[in-house]
Short mmCIF file of the C-alpha atoms (twelve columns), coordinates in Angstrom:
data_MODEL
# 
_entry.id   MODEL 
# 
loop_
_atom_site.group_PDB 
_atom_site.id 
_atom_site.type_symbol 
_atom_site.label_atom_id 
_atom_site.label_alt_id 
_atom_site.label_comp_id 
_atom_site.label_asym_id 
_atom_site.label_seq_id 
_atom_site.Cartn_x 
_atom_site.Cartn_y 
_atom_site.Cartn_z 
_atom_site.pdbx_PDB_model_num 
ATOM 1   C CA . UNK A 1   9.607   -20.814 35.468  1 
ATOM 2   C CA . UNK A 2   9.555   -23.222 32.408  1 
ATOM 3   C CA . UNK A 3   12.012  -20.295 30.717  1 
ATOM 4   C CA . UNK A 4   14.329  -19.946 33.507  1 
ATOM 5   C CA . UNK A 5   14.423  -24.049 33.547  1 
ATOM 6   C CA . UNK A 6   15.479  -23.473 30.416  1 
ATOM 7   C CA . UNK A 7   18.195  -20.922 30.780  1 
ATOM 8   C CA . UNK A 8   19.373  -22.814 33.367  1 
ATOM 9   C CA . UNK A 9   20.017  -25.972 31.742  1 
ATOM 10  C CA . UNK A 10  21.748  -24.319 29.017  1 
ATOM 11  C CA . UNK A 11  23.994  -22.576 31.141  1 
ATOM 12  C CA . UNK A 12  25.175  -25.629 32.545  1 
ATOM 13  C CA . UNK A 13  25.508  -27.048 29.263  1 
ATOM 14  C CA . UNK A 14  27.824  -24.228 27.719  1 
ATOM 15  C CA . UNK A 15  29.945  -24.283 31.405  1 
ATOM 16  C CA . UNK A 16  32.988  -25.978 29.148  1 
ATOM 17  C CA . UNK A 17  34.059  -28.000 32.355  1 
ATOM 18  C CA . UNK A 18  30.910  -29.283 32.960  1 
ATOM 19  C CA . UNK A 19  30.336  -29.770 28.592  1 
ATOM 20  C CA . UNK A 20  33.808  -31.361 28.050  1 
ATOM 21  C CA . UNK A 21  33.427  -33.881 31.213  1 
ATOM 22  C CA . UNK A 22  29.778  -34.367 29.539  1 
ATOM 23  C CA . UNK A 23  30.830  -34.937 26.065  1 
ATOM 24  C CA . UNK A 24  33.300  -37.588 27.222  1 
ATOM 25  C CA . UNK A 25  31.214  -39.881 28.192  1 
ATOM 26  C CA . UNK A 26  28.382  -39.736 25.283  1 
ATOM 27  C CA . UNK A 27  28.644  -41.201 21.930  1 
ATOM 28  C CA . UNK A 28  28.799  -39.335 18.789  1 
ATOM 29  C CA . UNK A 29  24.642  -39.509 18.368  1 
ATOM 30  C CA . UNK A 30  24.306  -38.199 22.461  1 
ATOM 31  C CA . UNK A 31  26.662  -35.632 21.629  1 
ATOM 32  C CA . UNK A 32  24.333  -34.846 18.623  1 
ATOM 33  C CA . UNK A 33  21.345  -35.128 19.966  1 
ATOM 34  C CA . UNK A 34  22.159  -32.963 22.774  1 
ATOM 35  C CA . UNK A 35  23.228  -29.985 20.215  1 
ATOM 36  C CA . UNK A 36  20.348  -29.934 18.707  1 
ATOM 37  C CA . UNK A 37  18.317  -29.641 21.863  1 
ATOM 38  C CA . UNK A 38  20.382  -26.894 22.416  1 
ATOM 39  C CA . UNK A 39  20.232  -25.277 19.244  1 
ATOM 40  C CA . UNK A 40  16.264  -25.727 18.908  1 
ATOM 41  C CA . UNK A 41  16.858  -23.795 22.354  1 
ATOM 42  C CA . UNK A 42  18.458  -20.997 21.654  1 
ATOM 43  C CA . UNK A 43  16.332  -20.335 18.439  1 
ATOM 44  C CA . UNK A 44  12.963  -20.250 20.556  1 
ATOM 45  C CA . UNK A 45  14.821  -17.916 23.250  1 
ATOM 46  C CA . UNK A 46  15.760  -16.047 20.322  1 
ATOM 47  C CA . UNK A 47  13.876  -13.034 19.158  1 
ATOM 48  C CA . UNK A 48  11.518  -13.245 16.293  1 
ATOM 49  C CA . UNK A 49  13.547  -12.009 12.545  1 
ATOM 50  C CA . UNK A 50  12.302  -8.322  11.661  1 
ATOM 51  C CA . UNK A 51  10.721  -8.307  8.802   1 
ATOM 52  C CA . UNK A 52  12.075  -6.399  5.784   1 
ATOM 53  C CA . UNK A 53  8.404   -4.629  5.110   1 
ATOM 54  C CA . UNK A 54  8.892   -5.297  1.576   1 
ATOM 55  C CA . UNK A 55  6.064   -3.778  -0.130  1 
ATOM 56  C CA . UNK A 56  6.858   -5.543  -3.560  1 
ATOM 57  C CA . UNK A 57  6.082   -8.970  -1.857  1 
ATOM 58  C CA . UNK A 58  2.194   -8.520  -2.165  1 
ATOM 59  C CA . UNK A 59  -0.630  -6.508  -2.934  1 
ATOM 60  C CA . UNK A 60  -2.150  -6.716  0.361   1 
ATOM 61  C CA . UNK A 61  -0.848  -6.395  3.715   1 
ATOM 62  C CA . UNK A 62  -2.187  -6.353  7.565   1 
ATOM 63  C CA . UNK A 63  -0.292  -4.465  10.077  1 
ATOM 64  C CA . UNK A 64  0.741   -6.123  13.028  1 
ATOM 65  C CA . UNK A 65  1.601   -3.082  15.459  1 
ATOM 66  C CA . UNK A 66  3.712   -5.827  17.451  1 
ATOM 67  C CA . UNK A 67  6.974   -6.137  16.304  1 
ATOM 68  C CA . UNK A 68  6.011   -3.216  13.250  1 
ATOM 69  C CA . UNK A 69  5.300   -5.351  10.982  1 
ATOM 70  C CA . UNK A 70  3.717   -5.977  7.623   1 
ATOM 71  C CA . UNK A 71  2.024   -9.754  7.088   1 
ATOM 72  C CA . UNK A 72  1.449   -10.272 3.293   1 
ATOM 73  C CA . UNK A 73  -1.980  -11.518 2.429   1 
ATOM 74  C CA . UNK A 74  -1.781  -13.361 -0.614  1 
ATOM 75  C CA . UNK A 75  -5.748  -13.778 -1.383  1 
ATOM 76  C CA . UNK A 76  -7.830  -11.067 -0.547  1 
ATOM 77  C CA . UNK A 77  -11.401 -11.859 1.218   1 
ATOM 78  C CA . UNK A 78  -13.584 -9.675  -1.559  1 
ATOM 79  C CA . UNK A 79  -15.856 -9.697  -3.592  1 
ATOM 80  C CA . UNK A 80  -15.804 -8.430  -7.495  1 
ATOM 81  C CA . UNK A 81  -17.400 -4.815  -8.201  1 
ATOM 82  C CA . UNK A 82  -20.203 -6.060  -10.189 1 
ATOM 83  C CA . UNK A 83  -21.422 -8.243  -7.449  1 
ATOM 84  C CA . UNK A 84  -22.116 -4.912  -5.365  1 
ATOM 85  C CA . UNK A 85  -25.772 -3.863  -6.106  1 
ATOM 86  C CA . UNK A 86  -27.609 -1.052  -4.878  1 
ATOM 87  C CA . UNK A 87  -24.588 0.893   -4.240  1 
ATOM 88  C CA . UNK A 88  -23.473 2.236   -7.639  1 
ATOM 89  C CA . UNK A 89  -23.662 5.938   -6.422  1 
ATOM 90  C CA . UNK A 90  -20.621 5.276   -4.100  1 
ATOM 91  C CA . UNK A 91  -19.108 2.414   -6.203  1 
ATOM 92  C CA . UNK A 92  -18.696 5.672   -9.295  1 
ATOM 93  C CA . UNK A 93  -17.149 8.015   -6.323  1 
ATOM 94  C CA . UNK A 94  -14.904 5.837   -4.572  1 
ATOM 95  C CA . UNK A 95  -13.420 4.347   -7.876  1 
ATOM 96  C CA . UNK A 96  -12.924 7.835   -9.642  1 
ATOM 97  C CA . UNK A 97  -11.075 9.061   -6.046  1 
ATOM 98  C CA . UNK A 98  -9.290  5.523   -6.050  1 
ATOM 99  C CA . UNK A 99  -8.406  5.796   -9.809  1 
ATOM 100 C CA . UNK A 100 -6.661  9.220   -9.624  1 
ATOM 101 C CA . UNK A 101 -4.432  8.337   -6.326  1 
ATOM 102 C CA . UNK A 102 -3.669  5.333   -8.403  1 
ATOM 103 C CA . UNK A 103 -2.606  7.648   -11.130 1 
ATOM 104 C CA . UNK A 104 -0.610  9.692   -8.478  1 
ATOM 105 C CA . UNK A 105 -2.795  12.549  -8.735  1 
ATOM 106 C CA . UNK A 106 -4.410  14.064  -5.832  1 
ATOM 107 C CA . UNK A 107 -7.410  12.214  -3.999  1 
ATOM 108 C CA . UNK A 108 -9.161  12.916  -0.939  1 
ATOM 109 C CA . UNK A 109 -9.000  10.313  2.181   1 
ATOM 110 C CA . UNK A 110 -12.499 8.383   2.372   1 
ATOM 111 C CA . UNK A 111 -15.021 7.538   5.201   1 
ATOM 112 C CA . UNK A 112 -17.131 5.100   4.536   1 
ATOM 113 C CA . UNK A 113 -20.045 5.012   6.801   1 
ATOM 114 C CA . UNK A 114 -24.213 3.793   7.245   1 
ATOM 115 C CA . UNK A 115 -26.083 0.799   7.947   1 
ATOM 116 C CA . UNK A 116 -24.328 -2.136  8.592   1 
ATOM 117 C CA . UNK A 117 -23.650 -4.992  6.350   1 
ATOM 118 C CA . UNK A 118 -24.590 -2.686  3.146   1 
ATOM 119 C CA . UNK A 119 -21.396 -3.106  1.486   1 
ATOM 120 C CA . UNK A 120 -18.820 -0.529  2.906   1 
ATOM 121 C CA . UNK A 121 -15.707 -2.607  3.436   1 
ATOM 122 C CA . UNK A 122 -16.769 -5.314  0.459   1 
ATOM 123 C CA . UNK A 123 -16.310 -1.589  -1.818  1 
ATOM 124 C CA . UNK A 124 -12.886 -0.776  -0.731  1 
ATOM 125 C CA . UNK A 125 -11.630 -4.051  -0.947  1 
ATOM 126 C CA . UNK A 126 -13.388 -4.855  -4.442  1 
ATOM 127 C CA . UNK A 127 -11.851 -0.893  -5.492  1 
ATOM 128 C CA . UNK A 128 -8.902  -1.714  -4.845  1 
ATOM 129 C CA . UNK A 129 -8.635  -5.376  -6.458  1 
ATOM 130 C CA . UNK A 130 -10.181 -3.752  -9.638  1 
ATOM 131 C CA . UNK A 131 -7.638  -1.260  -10.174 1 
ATOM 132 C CA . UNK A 132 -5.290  -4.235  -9.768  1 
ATOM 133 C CA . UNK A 133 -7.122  -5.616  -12.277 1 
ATOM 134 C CA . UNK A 134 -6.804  -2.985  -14.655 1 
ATOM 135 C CA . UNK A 135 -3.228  -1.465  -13.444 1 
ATOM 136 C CA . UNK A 136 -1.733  -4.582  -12.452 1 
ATOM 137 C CA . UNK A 137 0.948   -3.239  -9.413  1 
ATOM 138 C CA . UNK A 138 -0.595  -0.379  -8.955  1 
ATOM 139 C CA . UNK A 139 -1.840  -0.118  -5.269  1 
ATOM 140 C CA . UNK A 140 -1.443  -1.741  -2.328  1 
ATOM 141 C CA . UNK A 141 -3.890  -2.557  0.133   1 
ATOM 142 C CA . UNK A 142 -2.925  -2.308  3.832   1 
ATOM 143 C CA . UNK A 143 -5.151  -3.334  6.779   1 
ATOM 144 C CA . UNK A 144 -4.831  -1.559  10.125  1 
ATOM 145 C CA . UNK A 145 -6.880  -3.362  13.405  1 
ATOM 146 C CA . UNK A 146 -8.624  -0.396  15.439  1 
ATOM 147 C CA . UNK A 147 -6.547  -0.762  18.016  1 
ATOM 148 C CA . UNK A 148 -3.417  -0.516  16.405  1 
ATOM 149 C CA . UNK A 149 -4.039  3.119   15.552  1 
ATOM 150 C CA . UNK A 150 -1.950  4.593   18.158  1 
ATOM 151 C CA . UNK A 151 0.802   2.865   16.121  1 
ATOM 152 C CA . UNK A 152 -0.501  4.613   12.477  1 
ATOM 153 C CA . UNK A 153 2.530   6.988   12.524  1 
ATOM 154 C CA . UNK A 154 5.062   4.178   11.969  1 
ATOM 155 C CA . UNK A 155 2.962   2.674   9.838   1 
ATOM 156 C CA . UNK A 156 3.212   5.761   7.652   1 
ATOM 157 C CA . UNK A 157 6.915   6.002   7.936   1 
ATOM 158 C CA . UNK A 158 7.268   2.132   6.485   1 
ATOM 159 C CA . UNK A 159 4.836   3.165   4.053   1 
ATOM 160 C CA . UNK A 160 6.814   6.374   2.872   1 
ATOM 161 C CA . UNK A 161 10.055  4.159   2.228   1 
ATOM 162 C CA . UNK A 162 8.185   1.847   0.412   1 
ATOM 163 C CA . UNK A 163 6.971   4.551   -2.389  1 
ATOM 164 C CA . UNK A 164 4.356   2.434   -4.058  1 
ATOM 165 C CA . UNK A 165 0.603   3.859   -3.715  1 
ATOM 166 C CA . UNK A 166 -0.932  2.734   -0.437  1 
ATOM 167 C CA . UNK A 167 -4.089  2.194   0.696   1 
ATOM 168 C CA . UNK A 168 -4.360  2.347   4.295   1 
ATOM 169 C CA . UNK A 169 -7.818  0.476   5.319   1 
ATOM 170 C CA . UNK A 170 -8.979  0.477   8.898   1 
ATOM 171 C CA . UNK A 171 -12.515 -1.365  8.699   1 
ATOM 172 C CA . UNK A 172 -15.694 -0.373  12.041  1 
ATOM 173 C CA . UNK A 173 -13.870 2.737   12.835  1 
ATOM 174 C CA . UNK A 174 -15.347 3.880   15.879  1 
ATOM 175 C CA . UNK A 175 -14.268 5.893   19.336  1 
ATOM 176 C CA . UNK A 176 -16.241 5.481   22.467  1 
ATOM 177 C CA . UNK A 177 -15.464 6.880   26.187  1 
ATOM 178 C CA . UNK A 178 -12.469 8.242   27.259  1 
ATOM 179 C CA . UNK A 179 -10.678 7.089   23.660  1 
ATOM 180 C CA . UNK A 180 -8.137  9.849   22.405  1 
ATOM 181 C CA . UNK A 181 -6.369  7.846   20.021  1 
ATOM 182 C CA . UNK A 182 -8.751  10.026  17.611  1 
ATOM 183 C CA . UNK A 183 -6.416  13.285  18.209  1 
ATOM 184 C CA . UNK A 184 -3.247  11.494  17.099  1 
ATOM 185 C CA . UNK A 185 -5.609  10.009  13.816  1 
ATOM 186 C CA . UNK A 186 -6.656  13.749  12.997  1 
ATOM 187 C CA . UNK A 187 -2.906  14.499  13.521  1 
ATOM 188 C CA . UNK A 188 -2.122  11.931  11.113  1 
ATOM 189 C CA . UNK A 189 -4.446  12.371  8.806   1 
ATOM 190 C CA . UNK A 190 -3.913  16.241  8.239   1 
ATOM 191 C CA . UNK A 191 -2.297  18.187  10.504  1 
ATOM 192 C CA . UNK A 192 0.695   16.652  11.837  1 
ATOM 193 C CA . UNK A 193 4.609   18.360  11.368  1 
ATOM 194 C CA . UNK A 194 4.808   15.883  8.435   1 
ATOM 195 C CA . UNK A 195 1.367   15.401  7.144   1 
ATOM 196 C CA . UNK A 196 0.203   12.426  5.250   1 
ATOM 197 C CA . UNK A 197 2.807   10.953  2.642   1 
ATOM 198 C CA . UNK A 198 1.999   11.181  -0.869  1 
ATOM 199 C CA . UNK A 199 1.882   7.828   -1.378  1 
ATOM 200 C CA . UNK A 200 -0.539  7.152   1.183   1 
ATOM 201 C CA . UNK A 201 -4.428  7.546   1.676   1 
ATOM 202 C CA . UNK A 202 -7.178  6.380   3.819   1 
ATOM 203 C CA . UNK A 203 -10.364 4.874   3.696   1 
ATOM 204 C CA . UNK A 204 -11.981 3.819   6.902   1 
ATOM 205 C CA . UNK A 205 -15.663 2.611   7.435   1 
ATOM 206 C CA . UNK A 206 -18.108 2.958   10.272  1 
ATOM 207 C CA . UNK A 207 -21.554 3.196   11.159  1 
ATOM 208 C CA . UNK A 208 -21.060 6.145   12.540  1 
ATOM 209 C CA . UNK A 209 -21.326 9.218   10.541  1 
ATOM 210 C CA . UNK A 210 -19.029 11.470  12.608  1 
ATOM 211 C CA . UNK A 211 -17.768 8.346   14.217  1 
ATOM 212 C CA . UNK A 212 -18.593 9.102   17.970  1 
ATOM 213 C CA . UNK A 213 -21.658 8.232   19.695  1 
ATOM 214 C CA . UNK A 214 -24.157 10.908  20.205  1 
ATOM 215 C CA . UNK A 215 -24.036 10.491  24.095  1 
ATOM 216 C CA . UNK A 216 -19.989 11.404  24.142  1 
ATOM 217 C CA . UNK A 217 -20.786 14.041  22.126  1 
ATOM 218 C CA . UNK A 218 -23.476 15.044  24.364  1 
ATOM 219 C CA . UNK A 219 -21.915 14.330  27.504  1 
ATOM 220 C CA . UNK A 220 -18.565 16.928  26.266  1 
ATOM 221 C CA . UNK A 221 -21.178 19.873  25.432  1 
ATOM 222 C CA . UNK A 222 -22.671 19.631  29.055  1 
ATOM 223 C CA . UNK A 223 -19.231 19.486  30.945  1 
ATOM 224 C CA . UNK A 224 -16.978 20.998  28.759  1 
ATOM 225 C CA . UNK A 225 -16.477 25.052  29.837  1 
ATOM 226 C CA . UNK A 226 -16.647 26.115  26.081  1 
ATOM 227 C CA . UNK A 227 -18.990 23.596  25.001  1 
ATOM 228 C CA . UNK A 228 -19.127 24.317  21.214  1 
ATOM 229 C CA . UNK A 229 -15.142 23.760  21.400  1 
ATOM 230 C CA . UNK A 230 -15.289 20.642  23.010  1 
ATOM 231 C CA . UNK A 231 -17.771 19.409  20.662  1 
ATOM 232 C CA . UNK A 232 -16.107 20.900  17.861  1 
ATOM 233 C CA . UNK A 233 -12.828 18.785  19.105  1 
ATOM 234 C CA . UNK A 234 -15.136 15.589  18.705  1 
ATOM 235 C CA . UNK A 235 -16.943 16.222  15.468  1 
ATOM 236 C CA . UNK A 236 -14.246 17.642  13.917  1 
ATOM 237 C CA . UNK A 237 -12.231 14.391  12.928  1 
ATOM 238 C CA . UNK A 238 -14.957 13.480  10.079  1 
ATOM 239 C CA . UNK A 239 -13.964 16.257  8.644   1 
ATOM 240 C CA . UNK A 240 -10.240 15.307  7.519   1 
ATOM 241 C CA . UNK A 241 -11.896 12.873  5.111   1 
ATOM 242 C CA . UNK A 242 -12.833 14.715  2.121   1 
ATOM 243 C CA . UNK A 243 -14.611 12.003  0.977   1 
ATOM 244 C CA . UNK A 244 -18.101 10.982  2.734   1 
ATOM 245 C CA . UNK A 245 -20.072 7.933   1.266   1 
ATOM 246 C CA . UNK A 246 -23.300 7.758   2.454   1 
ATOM 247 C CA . UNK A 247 -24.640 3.631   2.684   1 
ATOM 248 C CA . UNK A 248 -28.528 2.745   3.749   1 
ATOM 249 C CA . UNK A 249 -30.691 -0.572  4.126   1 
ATOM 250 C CA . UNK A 250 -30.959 -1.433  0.470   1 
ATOM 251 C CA . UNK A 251 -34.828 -1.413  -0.449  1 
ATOM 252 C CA . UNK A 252 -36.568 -5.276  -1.236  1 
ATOM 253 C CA . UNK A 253 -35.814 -4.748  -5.236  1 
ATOM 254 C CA . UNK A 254 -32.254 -3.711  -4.923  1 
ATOM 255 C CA . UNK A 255 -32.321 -7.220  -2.533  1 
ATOM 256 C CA . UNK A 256 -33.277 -9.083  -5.338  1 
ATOM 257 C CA . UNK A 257 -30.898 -8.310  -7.638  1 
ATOM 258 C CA . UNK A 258 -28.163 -8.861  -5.091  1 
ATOM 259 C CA . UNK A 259 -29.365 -12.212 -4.676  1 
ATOM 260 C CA . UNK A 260 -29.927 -12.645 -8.283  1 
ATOM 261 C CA . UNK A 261 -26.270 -11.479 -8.705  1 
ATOM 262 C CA . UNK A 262 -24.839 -13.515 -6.779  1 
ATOM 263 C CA . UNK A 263 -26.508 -16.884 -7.965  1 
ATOM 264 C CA . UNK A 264 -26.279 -16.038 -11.724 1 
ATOM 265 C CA . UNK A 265 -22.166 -15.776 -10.458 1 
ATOM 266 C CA . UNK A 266 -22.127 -18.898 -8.728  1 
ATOM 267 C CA . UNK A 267 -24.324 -21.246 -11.054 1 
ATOM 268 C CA . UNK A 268 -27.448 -21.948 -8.946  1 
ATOM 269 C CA . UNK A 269 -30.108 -22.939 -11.484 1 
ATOM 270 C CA . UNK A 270 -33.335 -22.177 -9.561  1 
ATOM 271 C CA . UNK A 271 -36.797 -20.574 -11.163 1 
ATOM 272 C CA . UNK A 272 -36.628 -16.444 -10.142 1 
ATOM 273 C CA . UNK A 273 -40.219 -16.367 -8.473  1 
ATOM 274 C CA . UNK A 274 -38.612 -19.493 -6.172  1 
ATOM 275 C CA . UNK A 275 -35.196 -18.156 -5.209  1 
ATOM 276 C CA . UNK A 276 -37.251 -14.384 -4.610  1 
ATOM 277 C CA . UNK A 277 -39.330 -16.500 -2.680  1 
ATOM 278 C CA . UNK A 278 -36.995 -18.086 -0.072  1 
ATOM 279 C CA . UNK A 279 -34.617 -14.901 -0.302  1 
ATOM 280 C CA . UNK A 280 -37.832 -12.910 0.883   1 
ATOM 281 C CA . UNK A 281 -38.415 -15.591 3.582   1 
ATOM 282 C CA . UNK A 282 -34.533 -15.365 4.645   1 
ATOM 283 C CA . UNK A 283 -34.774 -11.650 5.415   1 
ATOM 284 C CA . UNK A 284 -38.271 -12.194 7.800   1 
ATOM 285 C CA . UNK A 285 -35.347 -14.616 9.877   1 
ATOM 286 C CA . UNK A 286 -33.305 -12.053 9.722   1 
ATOM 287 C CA . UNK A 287 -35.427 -8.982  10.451  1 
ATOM 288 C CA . UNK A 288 -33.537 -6.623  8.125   1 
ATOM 289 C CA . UNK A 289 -32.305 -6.406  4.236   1 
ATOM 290 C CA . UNK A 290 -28.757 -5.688  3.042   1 
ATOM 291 C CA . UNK A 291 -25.847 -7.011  0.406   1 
ATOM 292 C CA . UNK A 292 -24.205 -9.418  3.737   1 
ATOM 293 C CA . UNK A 293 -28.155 -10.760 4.311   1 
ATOM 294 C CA . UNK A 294 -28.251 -11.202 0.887   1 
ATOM 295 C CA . UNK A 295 -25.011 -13.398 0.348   1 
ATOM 296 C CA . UNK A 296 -25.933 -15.219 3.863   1 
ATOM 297 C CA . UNK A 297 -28.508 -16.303 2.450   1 
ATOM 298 C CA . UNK A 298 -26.603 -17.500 -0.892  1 
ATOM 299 C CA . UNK A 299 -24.333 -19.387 0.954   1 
ATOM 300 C CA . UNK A 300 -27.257 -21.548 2.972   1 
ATOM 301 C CA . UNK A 301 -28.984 -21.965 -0.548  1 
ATOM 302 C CA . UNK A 302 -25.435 -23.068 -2.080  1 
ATOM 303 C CA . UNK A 303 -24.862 -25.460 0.358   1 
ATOM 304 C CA . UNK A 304 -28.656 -26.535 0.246   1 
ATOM 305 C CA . UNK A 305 -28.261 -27.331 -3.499  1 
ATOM 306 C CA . UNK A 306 -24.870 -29.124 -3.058  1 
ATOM 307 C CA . UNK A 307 -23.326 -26.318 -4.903  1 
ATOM 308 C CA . UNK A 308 -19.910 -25.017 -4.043  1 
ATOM 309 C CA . UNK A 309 -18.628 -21.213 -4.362  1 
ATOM 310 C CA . UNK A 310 -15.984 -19.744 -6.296  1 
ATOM 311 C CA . UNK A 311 -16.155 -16.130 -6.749  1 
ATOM 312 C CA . UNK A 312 -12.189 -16.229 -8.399  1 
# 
């Protein structure tokens, strides 16, 4: 209602008998006044500006599916490789894959998956910010919601125009029920007309090994008619990642040294047996152990000790 309002009092305004018999009895500020109410009009009617998807603006992007969009990120939420304990094993995998599609030679797509909070998305984002460290320019980092996957394939095609080396990222990748937006990912991923570009891999993350829940796997081998087919259709989607990192609930040692990381990075001056102390108390809170417990737990010590953080 408020929009047709609207519509309706500029049409009245831009009737030019109804305008010129207006304008003749306003002064000059009315008269300007009343454009500019029009004007600020018009632009909200107006349709939002496409964006040029210039991939030279940033290093980092998030894809807005709406409108087909790319939103530059100018600081990236990560934090630095060294900071990642525990992990080292996957750190050594995913930056030797990560190095060579920097390099433009050929790399497998990666999937990420375990126990949450043990450093899975932290890895891609701090792999790709340290090859930007070293190779300043050389990869770009783009973000893709779950739900925008139905929308990957234009993605692509933005990306393929662009030519720099893209990182597609789509973090808690995960299908459950009647989802089949995994068929047009597998598509995507390998087998489509096209393929992936050249210039393009992906890394997703999930806690999900195969990345569907056992029941809807279970559920398709008991009502499918060719069971192992069904099943196979399912299961079968891991498989287009060539690339499977393995994360688990870090041991209380490889806790330590997270926390001791992370305070030696920050600056908090506090005796070792004392901050193993309250860390060790923080996880019994907590009821588990893991690099996001870990810096939880720095950032209610930091703020305890009037220290602030500044992992730049």
């Amino acid at each position: 209602m408020v929009i047709s309002a609207m519509f309706s009092s500029i049409s009245v305004w831009f009737n030019p008998l109804i305008l010129c018999v207006s304008l003749r009895h306003m002064s000059d500020k009315d008269i300007h006044t009343a454009l500019l109410r029009i004007a600020d009009a018009l632009e909200r009617l107006s349709p939002p500006a496409q964006s040029d998807n210039d991939l030279a603006a940033s290093d980092a992007f998030v894809w807005h599916a709406d409108g087909g969009w790319l939103e530059p990120v100018t600081t990236v939420n990560r934090i630095e490789l060294t900071l990642l304990k525990g992990i080292d094993h996957q750190a050594d995998q995913l930056m030797e894959n990560t190095n060579r599609f920097a390099e433009r030679l050929p790399a497998n797509n990666a999937l990420l998956w375990g126990a949450r909070g043990t450093g899975k998305s932290s890895l891609v984002k701090a792999a790709h910010g340290e090859v930007n460290r070293l190779k300043p320019g050389a990869l770009v980092l783009v973000e893709i919601h779950r739900e925008d996957l139905p929308s990957l394939p234009r993605l692509l095609q933005v990306l393929r125009d662009g030519k720099r080396q893209c990182l597609v990222f789509c973090d808690d990748l995960s299908f459950d029920g009647d989802d089949v937006s995994y068929k047009s990912l597998k598509a995507v991923l390998e087998g489509g007309i096209e393929g992936r570009p050249d210039n393009v891999l992906f890394y997703a993350t999930s806690n999900r090994r195969h990345l569907m829940p056992r029941d809807m796997i279970e559920n398709e081998r008991s009502t499918a008619i060719n069971p192992a087919e069904a099943v196979e259709e399912k299961v079968s989607l891991s498989d287009r990642f060539g690339l499977w990192l393995g994360f688990h609930v870090c041991d209380q040692n490889t806790y330590y040294a997270i926390v001791e990381g992370y305070a030696a990075r920050i600056g908090l001056e506090l005796p070792v047996e004392d901050l193993q102390a309250q860390a060790k108390e923080w996880t019994i809170t907590r009821g588990s152990r893991s690099g996001r417990v870990a810096w939880q737990f720095i950032q209610d010590l930091a703020g305890r000790m009037g220290t602030k953080i500044d992992l730049e």
